[in-house]
C-alpha positions as CSV (number, residue, x, y, z in Angstrom):
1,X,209.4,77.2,123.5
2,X,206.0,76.9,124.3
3,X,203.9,74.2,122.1
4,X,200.2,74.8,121.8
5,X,198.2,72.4,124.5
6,X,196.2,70.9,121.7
7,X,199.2,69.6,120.0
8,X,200.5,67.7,123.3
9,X,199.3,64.1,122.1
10,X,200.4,64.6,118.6
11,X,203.7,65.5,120.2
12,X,204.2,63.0,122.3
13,X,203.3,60.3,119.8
14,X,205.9,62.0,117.7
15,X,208.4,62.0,120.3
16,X,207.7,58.5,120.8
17,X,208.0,57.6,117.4
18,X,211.6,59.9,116.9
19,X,212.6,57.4,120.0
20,X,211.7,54.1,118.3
21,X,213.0,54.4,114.8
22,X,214.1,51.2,114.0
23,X,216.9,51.3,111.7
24,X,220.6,51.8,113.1
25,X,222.3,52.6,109.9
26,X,220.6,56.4,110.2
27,X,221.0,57.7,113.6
28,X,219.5,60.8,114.7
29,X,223.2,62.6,115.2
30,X,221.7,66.0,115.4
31,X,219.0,65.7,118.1
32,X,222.2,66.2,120.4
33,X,220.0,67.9,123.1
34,X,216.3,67.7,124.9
35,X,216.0,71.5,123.3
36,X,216.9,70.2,119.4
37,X,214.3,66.8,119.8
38,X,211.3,69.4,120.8
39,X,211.7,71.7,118.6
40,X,212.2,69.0,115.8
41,X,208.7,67.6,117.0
42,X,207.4,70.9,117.3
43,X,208.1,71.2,113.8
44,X,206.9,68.0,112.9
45,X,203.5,68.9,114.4
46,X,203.0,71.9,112.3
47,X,204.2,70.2,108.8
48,X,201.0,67.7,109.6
49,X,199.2,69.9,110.5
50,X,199.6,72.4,107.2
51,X,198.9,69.1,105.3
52,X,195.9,67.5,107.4
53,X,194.2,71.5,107.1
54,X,194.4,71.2,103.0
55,X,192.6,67.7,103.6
56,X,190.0,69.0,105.6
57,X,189.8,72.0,103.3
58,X,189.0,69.5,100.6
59,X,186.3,67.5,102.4
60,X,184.3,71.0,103.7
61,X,185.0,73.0,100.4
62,X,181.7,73.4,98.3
63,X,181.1,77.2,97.7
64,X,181.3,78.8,94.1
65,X,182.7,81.9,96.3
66,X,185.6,80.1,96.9
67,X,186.8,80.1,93.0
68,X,185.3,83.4,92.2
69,X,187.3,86.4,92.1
70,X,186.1,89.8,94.5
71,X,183.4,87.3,95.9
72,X,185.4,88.2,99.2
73,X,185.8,84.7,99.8
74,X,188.1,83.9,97.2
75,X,190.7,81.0,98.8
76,X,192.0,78.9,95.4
77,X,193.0,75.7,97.0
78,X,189.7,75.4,98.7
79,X,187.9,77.1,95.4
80,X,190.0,74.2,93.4
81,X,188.3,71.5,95.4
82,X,185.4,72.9,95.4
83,X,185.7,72.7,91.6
84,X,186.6,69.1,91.3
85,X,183.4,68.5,93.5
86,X,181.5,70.1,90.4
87,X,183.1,67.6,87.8
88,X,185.4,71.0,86.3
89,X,188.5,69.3,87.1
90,X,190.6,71.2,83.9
91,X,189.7,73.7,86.2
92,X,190.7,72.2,89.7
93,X,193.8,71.7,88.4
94,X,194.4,74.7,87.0
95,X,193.6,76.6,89.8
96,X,196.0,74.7,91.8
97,X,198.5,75.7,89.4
98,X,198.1,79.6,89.7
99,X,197.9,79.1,93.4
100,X,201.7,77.4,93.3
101,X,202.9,79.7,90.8
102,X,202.1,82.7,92.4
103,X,202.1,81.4,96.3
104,X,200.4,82.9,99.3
105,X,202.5,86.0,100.3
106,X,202.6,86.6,104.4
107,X,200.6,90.1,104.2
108,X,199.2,90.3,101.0
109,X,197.5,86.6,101.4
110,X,196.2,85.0,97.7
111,X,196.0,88.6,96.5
112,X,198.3,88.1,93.3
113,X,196.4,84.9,92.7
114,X,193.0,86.4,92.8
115,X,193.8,89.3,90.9
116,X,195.6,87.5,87.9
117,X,192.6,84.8,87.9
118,X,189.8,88.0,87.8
119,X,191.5,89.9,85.4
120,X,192.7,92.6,87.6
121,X,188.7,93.2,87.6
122,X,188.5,94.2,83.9
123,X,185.8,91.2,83.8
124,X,185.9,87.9,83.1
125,X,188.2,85.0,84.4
126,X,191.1,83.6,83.4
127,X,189.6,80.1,83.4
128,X,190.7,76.9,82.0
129,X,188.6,77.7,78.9
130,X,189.8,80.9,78.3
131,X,193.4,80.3,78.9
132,X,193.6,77.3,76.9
133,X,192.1,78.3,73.8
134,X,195.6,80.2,73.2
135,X,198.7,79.5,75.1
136,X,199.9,82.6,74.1
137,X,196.8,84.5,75.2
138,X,198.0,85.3,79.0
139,X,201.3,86.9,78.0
140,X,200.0,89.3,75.4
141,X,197.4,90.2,78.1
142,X,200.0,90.8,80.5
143,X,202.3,92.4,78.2
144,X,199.3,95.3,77.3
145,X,198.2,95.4,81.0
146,X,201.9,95.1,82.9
147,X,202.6,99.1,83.6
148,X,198.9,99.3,85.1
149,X,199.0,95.9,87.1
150,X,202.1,97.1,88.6
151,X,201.2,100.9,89.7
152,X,197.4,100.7,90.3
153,X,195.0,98.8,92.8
154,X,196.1,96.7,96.1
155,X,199.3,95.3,96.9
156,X,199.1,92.0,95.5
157,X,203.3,90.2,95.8
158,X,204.3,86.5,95.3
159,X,205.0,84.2,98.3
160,X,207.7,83.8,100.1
161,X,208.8,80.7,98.3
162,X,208.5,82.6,95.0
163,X,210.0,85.9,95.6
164,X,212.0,86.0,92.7
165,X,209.2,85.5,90.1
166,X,207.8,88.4,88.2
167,X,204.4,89.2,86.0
168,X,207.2,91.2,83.4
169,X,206.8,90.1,79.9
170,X,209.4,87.9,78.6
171,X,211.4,84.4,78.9
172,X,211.2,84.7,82.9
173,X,208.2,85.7,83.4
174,X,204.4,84.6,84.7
175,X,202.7,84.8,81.2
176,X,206.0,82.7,79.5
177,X,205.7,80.2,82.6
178,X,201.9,79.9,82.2
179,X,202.3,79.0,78.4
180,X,204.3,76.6,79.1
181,X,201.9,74.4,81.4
182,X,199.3,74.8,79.2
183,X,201.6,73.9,76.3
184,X,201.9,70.5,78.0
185,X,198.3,69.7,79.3
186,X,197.5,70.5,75.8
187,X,199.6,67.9,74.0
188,X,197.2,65.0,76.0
189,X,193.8,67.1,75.6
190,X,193.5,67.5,79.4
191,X,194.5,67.3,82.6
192,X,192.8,63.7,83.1
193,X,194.0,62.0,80.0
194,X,197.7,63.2,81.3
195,X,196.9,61.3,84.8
196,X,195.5,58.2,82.6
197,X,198.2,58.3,80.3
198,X,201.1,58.4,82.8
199,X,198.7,55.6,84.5
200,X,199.4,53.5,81.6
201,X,202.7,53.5,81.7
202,X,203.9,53.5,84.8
203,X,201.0,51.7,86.5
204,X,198.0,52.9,89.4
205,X,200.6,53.0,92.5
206,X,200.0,56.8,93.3
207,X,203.7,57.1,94.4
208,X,204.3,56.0,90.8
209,X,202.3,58.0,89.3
210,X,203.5,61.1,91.3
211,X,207.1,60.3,90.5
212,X,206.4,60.3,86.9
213,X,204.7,63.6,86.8
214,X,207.6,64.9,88.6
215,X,209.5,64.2,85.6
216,X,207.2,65.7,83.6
217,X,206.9,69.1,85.0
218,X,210.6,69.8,83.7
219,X,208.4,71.0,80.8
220,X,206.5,73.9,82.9
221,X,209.0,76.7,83.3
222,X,209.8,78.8,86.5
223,X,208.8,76.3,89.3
224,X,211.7,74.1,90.0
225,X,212.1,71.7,92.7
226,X,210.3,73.2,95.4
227,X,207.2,74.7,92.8
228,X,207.0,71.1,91.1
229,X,207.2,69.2,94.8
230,X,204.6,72.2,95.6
231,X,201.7,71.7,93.0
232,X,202.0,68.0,92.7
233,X,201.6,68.0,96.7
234,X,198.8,70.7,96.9
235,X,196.6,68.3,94.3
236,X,197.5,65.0,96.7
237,X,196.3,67.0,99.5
238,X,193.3,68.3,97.9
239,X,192.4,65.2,97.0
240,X,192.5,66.5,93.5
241,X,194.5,63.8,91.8
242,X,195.4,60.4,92.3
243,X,199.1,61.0,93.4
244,X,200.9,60.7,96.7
245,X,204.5,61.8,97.5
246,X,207.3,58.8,96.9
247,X,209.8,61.0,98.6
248,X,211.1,64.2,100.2
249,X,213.0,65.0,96.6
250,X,215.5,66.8,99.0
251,X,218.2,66.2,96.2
252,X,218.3,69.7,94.4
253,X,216.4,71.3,97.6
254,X,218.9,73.9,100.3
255,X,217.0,73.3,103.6
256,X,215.3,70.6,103.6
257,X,218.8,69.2,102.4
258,X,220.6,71.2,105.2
259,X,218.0,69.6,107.8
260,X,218.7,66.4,106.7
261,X,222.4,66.4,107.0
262,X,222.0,68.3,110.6
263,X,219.4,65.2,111.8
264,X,221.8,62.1,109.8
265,X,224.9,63.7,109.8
266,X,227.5,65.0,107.1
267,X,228.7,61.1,105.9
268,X,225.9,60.0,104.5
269,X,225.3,61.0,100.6
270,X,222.3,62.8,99.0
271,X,221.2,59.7,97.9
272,X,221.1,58.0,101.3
273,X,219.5,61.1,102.9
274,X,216.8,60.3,100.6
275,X,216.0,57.2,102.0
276,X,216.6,58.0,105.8
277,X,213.7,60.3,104.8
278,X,211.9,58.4,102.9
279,X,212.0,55.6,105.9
280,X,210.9,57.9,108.2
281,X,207.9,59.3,106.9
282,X,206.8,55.4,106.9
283,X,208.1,54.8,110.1
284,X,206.0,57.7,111.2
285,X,202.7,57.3,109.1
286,X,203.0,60.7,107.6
287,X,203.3,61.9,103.6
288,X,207.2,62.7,103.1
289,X,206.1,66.1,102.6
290,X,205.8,66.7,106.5
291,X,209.3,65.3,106.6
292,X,210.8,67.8,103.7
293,X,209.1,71.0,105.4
294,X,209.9,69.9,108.9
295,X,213.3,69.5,108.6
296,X,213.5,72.8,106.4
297,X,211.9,74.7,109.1
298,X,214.4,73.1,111.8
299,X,217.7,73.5,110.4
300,X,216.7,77.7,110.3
301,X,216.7,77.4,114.2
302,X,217.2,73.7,115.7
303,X,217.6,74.5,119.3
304,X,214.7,77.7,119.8
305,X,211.3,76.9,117.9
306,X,210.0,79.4,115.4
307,X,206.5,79.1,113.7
308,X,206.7,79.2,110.4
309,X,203.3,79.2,108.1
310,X,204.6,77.2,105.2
């Protein structure tokens, strides 16, 4: 396993940090080797990574090329920001949403995302504005445009993490989904009153507020627990909305589950895997997001490290 030389402080910090957890009741049953403990760091390292890189994104993102389509810069998270810079945060939002609905695919990159958001270059954008006027609007478009979307122009796929989604019309696909999550901004008016509103009742504490909108999303179809954990920790990241992650939400998830119960051990419950994550994100100063992926990405290969881009 070889780790990158620029990562060799963060490692060893990490290392030092896997060495010193303090509490007893969740022991560290599956780091059973030297070989298992680096490549759990090495893991580790990358998960903050992915998250500090959406962060800086944030902070350096300020070019309208960024959110517009065939500009040959187009990059959505980074375009998103660079929206909410501008005070278009219906749009910020909303861009973060396409961008976790469709995903970044391996080869084909933000493709599916820019192409959807430009219209398949028909003109125009599918902007906040536009798409909200009529919920309804997206899917008839798709529904008169799906047998040339799918035979004409670049290869433009889903991400890995949403492989099984599809632009067909119908219940399952991107223009019902779509409907849906405007269907549920709309019932506040926007994107902010739904932040201030949930603010009101569950108070300011960002992990609160996250929590609640995690709830929430049950109304957007075709994301499920990794796409809702997804968008409401790509706008955290992008400093987008006032939200951080209370927990790994590993309850409904396969690996990051798996990894749990190979680092704690098979006798603990769901419930309690929850908070041995949940304890060691604070133990280690990091958003429980770098726990869920890192232990996702270790249980696939625990003993021989693998780079995996998210």
């Amino acid at each position: 396993m070889a780790l990158r030389i620029k990562d060799q402080q963060k490692s060893d910090e990490i290392s030092d940090l896997l060495d010193n957890f303090p509490n007893a009741q969740f022991p560290f049953v599956g780091l059973n080797s030297p070989e298992r403990k680096s490549v759990l760091v090495a893991q580790l390292v990358d998960s903050i990574r992915r998250i500090e890189y959406l962060r800086i994104t944030s902070i350096r993102a300020g070019s309208a090329s960024l959110y517009t389509p065939y500009s040959g810069s187009f990059q959505p998270l980074g375009g998103a920001a660079a929206l909410h810079k501008t005070g278009r945060t219906d749009d910020a939002y909303w861009l973060v949403y396409l961008a976790t609905h469709f995903g970044k695919h391996k080869t084909d990159g933000w493709n599916l995302t820019e192409d959807f958001y430009g219209r398949f270059g028909q003109g125009g954008v599918w902007d906040w504005a536009s798409a909200s006027q009529d919920p309804m609007a997206i899917s008839n478009w798709l529904q008169a445009n799906y047998p040339h979307v799918t035979s004409a122009g670049r290869s433009r796929r889903f991400g890995n993490h949403r492989k099984f989604e599809t632009l067909k019309p119908g219940p399952k696909g991107t223009g019902h989904a779509v409907a849906t999550y405007i269907q549920w901004i709309a019932a506040y008016g926007s994107h902010q009153a739904l932040i201030g509103d949930v603010q009101k009742r569950v108070g300011q504490n960002p992990k609160d507020v996250f929590a609640c909108l995690h709830g929430e999303l049950d109304q957007v179809a075709k994301l499920g627990r990794l796409g809702k954990f997804d968008l409401l920790c790509n706008l955290s990241n992008l400093l987008i909305a006032p939200i951080l992650p209370d927990k790994a939400y590993i309850a409904q998830s396969t690996g990051p589950k798996a990894g749990a119960r190979l680092l704690f051990g098979n006798g603990l419950s769901v419930a309690q895997l929850e908070t041995a994550c949940v304890e060691l994100a604070e133990h280690m100063d990091v958003s429980p997001q770098a726990i869920e992926d890192a232990l996702c990405n270790w249980q696939k290969s625990p003993a021989d490290y693998i780079y995996f881009r998210g």
